[in-house]
Structures are given as C-alpha cells and as structure tokens.
C-alpha positions in Angstrom: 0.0 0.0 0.0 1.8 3.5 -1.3 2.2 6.0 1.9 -0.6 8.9 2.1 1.0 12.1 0.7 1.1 14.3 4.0 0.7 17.2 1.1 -2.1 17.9 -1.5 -2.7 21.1 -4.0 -4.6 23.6 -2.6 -7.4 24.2 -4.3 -8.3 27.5 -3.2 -4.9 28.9 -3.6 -3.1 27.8 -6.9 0.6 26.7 -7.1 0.3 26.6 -3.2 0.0 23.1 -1.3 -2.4 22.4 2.1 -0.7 20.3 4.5 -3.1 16.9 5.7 -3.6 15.7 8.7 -5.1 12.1 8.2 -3.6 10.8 11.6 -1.2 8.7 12.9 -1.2 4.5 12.9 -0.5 2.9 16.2 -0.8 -0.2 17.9 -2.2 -1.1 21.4 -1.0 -4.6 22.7 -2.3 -6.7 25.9 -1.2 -10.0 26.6 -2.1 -13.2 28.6 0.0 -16.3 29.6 -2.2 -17.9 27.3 -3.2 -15.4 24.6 -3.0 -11.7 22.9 -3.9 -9.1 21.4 -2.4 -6.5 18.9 -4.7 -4.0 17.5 -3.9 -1.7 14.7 -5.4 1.6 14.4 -5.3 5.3 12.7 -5.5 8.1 15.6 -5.2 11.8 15.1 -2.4 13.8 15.8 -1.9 14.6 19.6 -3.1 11.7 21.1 -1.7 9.9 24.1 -1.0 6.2 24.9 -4.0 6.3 27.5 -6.9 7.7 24.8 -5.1 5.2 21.9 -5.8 2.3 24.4 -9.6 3.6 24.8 -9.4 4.4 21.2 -8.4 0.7 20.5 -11.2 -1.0 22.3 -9.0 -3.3 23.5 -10.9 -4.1 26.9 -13.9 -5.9 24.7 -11.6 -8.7 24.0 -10.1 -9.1 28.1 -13.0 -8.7 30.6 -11.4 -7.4 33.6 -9.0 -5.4 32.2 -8.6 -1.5 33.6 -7.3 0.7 31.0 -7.5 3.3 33.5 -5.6 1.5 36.4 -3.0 -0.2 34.2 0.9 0.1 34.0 1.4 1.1 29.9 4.6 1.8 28.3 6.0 2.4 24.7 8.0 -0.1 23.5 9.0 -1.9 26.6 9.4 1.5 27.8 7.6 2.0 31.3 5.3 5.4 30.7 4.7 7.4 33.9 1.6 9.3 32.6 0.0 8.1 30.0 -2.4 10.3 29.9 0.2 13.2 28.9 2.5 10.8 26.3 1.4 12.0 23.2 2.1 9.0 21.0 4.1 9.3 16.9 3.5 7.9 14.0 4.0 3.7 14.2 4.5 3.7 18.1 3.0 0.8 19.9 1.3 0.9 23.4 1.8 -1.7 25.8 -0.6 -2.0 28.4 0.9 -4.2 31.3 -0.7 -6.5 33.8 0.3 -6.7 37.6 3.0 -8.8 38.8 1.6 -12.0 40.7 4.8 -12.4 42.7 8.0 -10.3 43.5 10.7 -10.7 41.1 13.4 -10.6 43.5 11.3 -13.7 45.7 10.8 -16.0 42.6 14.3 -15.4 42.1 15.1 -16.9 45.1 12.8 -19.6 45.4 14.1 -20.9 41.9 17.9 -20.7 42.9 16.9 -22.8 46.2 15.1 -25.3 43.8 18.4 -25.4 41.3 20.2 -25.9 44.5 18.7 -29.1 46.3 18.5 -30.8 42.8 
C-alpha cells in the first residue's frame, strides 16, 4: 500500500499546497500467559498512549482489564503518565498486567530449587 502524501494542492490557492492531517497509525497490545492481542489503528495527531488504548477498544476482548488502572509503556518502555505521552507515527502501546509475585522472591525460590536438585 503507497504512503498517504502528508501534502495535496490547494485548491483554493493555486501553485500553493495544504498540509493533511489524516492521523497517525499505532498499535495497542495486551497480553495473557495464554493469549493476545495486537490492535492496529489510525488516531489523530496529539493523542496519548492512554486515549489510543480507549481508542483501541482493546478491553472488549479481556473482561477485567482497567485501562484506567494499568501500567502502559511504549516499547517496553515503562510510561509514567500516559495520559500526557502524546504518542508518533507507528508507536506501539503496551498495556501491562500486575506482577503476581516479587521478582526478586521467585528469584530466590528458583535458585533454592536449582540448589537441592
């Protein structure tokens, strides 16, 4: 599929062009141990990784999940507001579930497993 011209001739002014804003395309990604979700989508210009995930609709498909209440992050990158990173063209939004148990813990118990084996 050829790219949308961000330009087009004017046609009120000859020999002049109009700049157009068709949007942006993102993705918004949530995951399960057991399945996921990517969603494509075309947003305006200006919007942030917590209105694409709204945008998206992406809670139809996971009962349960808060949008509003959950970690998100661009690109494995950990967002501290969402609500105020405005997202650019191709960026995908990861919304993030809770951990279930402390990293440094599990680490632990699995080194005291590897070590009575």
């Amino acid at each position: 599929m050829p790219p949308t011209p961000w330009w087009r001739p004017s046609p009120s002014v000859p020999r002049n062009c109009t700049v157009v804003d068709e949007g942006i395309s993102v993705e918004v990604a949530y995951a399960l141990p057991d399945r996921q979700r990517i969603i494509r989508l075309t947003v305006p210009a200006g919007t942030t990784a917590l209105e694409a995930a709204h945008l998206s609709h992406i809670a139809d498909h996971f009962p349960g999940l808060d949008i509003d209440g959950s970690a998100m992050g661009v690109f494995g990158k950990l967002v501290a507001k969402p609500g105020e990173r405005v997202l650019l063209q191709g960026e995908r939004v990861e919304i993030y579930r809770p951990l279930i148990a402390d990293p440094k813990e599990a680490r632990k118990q699995r080194a005291a497993k590897a070590k009575g084996e």
